[in-house]
C-alpha positions as CSV (number, residue, x, y, z in Angstrom):
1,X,21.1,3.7,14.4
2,X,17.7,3.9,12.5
3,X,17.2,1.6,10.1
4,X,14.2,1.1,8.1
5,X,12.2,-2.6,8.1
6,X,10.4,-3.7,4.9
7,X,7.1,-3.2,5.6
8,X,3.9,-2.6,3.4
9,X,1.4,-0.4,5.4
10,X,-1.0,-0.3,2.5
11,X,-1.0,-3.7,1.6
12,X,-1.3,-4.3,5.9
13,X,-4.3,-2.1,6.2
14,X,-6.0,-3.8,3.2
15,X,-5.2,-7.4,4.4
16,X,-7.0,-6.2,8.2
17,X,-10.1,-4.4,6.0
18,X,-10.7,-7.6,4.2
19,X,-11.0,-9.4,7.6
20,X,-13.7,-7.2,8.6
21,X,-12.1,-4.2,10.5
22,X,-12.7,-0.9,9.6
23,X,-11.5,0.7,6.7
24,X,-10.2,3.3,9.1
25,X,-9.2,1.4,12.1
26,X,-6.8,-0.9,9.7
27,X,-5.3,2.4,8.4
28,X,-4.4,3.3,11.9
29,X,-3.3,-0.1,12.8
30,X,-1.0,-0.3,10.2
31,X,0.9,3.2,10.8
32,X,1.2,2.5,14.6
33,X,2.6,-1.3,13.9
34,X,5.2,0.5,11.2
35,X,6.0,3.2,14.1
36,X,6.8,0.7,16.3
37,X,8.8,-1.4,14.1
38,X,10.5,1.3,13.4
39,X,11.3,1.8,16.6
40,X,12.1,-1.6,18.4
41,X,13.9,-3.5,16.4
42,X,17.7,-4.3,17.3
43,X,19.6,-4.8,14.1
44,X,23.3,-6.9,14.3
45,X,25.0,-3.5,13.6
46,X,23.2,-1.8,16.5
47,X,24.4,-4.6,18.6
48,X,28.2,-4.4,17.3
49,X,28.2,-0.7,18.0
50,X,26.3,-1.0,21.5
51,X,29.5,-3.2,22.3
52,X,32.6,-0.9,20.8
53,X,30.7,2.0,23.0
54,X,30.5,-0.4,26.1
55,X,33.4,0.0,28.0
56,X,36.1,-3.1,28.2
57,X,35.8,-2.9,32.4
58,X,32.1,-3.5,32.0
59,X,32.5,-6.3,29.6
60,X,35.2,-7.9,31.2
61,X,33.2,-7.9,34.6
62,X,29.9,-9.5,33.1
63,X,32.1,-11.9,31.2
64,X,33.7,-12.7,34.7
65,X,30.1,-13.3,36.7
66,X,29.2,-15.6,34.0
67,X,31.7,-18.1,34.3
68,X,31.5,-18.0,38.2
C-alpha cells in the first residue's frame, strides 16, 4: 500500500536555500527526502494487512517463542 505523506518540497528546498545551501542542491535534497518518504514509511493499515497475509502457523509460532 502506497500512501502519500504531507510533505512540502518547495517550501523544504527554500527552508535549506535560506540556510546557505545551494539553490540547486536544496531542490535535489528535497525530492530525494520526498522519494524516500515515500517509500519507507509503514502506515497502521500496512501493518494490519502485513498480518491478515501472514499466515496463523507463523503467528502462532512467534507468539509461542516469546512467552518461552
Amino acid at each position: 500500500m502506497n500512501m502519500n505523506i504531507p510533505f512540502d518540497t518547495l517550501d523544504f528546498a527554500r527552508k535549506l536555500a535560506s540556510a546557505g545551501v545551494p539553490p540547486a542542491q536544496a531542490e535535489q535534497q528535497s525530492k530525494l527526502l520526498a522519494d524516500v518518504l515515500g517509500k519507507s514509511v509503514a502506515f497502521p493499515s500496512d501493518l494490519n494487512t502485513l498480518e491478515r497475509n501472514t499466515p496463523r502457523s507463523l503467528r502462532h509460532r512467534n507468539s509461542s517463542s516469546k512467552a518461552a
